[in-house]
C-alpha positions as CSV (number, residue, x, y, z in Angstrom):
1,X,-60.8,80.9,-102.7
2,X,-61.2,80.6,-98.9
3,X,-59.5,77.3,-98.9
4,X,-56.5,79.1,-100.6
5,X,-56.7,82.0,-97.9
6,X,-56.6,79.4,-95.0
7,X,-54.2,76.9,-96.5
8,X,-51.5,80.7,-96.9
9,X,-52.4,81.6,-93.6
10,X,-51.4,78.1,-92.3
11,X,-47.9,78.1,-93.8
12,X,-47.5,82.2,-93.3
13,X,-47.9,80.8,-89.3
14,X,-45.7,77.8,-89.9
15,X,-42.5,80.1,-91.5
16,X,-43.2,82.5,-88.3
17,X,-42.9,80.2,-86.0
18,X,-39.9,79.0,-87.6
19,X,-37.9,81.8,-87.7
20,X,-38.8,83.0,-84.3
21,X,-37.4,80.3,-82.9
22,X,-34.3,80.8,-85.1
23,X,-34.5,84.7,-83.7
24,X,-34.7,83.3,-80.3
25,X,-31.9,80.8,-80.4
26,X,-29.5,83.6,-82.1
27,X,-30.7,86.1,-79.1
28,X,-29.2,82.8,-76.6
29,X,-25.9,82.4,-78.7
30,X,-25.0,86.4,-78.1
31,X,-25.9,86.3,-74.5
32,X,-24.1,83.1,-74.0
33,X,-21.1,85.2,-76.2
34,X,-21.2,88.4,-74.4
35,X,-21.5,86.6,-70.8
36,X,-18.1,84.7,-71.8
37,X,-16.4,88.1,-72.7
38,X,-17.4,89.9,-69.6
39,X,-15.9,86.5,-68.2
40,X,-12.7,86.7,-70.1
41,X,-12.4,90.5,-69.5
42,X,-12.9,90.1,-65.3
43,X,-10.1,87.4,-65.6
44,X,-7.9,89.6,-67.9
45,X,-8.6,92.0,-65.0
46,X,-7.8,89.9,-62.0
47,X,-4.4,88.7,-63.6
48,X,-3.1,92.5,-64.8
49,X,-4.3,93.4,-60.7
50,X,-2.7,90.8,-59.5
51,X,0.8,91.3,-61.8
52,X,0.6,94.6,-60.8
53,X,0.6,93.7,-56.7
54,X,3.7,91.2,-57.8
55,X,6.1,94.3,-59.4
56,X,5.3,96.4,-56.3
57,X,6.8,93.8,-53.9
C-alpha cells in the first residue's frame, strides 16, 4: 500500500510540474502579446499625431 501511495505521489508531482511550466509559458506568450499591442497602439499613435501636424501646415 505505501508503494502505491509513493509511486501516486510521484506522478501527482510529475503532471504538476508539467503543467506549470505549460501555465508559465502561456503567462510569456500574453506578455509577449500585450507588449506588441501597446507597441502597435504607440505607433498607431505617433502616425495619427504626426498626420494631424501634416493637415495643419
Amino acid at each position: 500500500m505505501l508503494i502505491v501511495l509513493v509511486v501516486f505521489y510521484i506522478l501527482g508531482s510529475v503532471l504538476k510540474g508539467t503543467l506549470d511550466s505549460f501555465e508559465r509559458q502561456n503567462a510569456e506568450k500574453a506578455k509577449e502579446q500585450e507588449l506588441e499591442a501597446e507597441a502597435a497602439s504607440e505607433e498607431n499613435a505617433d502616425s495619427i499625431e504626426g498626420e494631424e501636424k501634416k493637415s495643419e501646415q
